[in-house]
C-alpha positions in Angstrom: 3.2 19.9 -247.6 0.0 20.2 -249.8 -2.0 16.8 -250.6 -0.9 17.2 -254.2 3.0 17.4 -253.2 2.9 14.2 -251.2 1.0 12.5 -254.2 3.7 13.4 -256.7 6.6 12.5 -254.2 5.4 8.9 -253.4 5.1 8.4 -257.1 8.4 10.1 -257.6 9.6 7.2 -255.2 7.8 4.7 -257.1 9.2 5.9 -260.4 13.1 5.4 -258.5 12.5 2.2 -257.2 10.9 0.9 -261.1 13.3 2.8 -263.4 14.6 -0.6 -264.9 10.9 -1.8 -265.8 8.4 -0.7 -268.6 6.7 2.8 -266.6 3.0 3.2 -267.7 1.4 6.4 -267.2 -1.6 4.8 -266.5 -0.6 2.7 -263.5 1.1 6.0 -262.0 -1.8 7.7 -262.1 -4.1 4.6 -260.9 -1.7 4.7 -258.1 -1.8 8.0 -257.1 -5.8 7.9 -257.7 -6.4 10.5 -260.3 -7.3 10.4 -263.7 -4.1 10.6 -266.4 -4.9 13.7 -267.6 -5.2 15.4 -264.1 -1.9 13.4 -262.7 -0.2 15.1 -265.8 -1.0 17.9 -265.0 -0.2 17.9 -261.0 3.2 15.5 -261.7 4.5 18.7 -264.3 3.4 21.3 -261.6 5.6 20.0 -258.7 8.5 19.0 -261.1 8.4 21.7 -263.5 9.1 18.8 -266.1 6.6 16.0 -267.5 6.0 12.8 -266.9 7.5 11.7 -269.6 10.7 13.7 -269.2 11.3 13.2 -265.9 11.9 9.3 -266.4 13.8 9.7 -269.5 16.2 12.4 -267.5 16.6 9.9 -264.9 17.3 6.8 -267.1 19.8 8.9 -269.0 21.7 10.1 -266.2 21.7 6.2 -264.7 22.8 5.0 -267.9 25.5 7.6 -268.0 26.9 6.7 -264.6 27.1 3.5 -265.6 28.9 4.4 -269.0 31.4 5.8 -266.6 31.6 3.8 -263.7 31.3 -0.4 -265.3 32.4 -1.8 -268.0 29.2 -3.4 -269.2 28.4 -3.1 -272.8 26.4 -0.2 -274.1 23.5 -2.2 -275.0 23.1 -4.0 -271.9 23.2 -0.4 -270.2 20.4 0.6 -272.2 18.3 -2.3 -271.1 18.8 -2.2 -267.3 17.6 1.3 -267.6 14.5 0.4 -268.9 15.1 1.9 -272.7 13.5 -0.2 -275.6 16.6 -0.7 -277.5 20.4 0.5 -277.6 19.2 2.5 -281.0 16.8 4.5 -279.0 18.9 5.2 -276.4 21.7 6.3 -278.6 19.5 8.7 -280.5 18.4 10.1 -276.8 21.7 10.2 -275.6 23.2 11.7 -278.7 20.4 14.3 -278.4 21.5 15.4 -274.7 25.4 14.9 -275.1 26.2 15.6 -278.9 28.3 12.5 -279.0 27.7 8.5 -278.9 27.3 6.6 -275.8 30.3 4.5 -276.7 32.6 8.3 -277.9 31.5 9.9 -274.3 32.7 6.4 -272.5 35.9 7.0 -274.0 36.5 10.8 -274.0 35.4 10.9 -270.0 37.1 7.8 -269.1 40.3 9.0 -270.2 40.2 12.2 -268.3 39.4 10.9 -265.0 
């Protein structure tokens, strides 16, 4: 495994154990010791996804799991997973899933 890939899998670690706290690209790259722009870059290469998407991806499909699997409310959902407020969250969701956080808790409930 090249330098690189072991970089971007520790900070893919990192990311996994942080996803409930506010991720800054500037203390990813400052702990993988590279400059922002060059972390971008090496982070997309390896994942085939930015930065940027990657978390959102994997705060989404937390946050869905959760839809499915507790019964906590939607906004307090949106906040363990680290998004700003249950309005952004629901515009991200709706954007993935065509349907409201609270419409896809009851429509997948019910069939399982």
């Amino acid at each position: 495994m090249s330098l690189s890939a072991r970089v971007v899998n520790d900070v893919v670690q990192w990311i996994e154990n942080n996803l409930d706290k506010p991720l800054h690209i500037q203390d990813m790259a400052k702990h993988a010791g590279y400059s922002i722009w060059y972390f971008q870059r090496m982070f997309t290469c390896h994942q085939g996804i930015s930065l940027g998407r990657y978390i959102r991806e994997r705060r989404l499909n937390l946050a869905t799991q959760a839809l499915l699997t507790t019964d906590m409310p939607i906004y307090e959902i949106c906040l363990m997973y680290g998004f700003d407020s249950q309005q952004a969250f629901t515009r991200i969701f709706h954007k993935k899933f065509q349907c409201s956080p609270g419409l896809y808790r009851k429509t997948f409930r019910e069939k399982s």
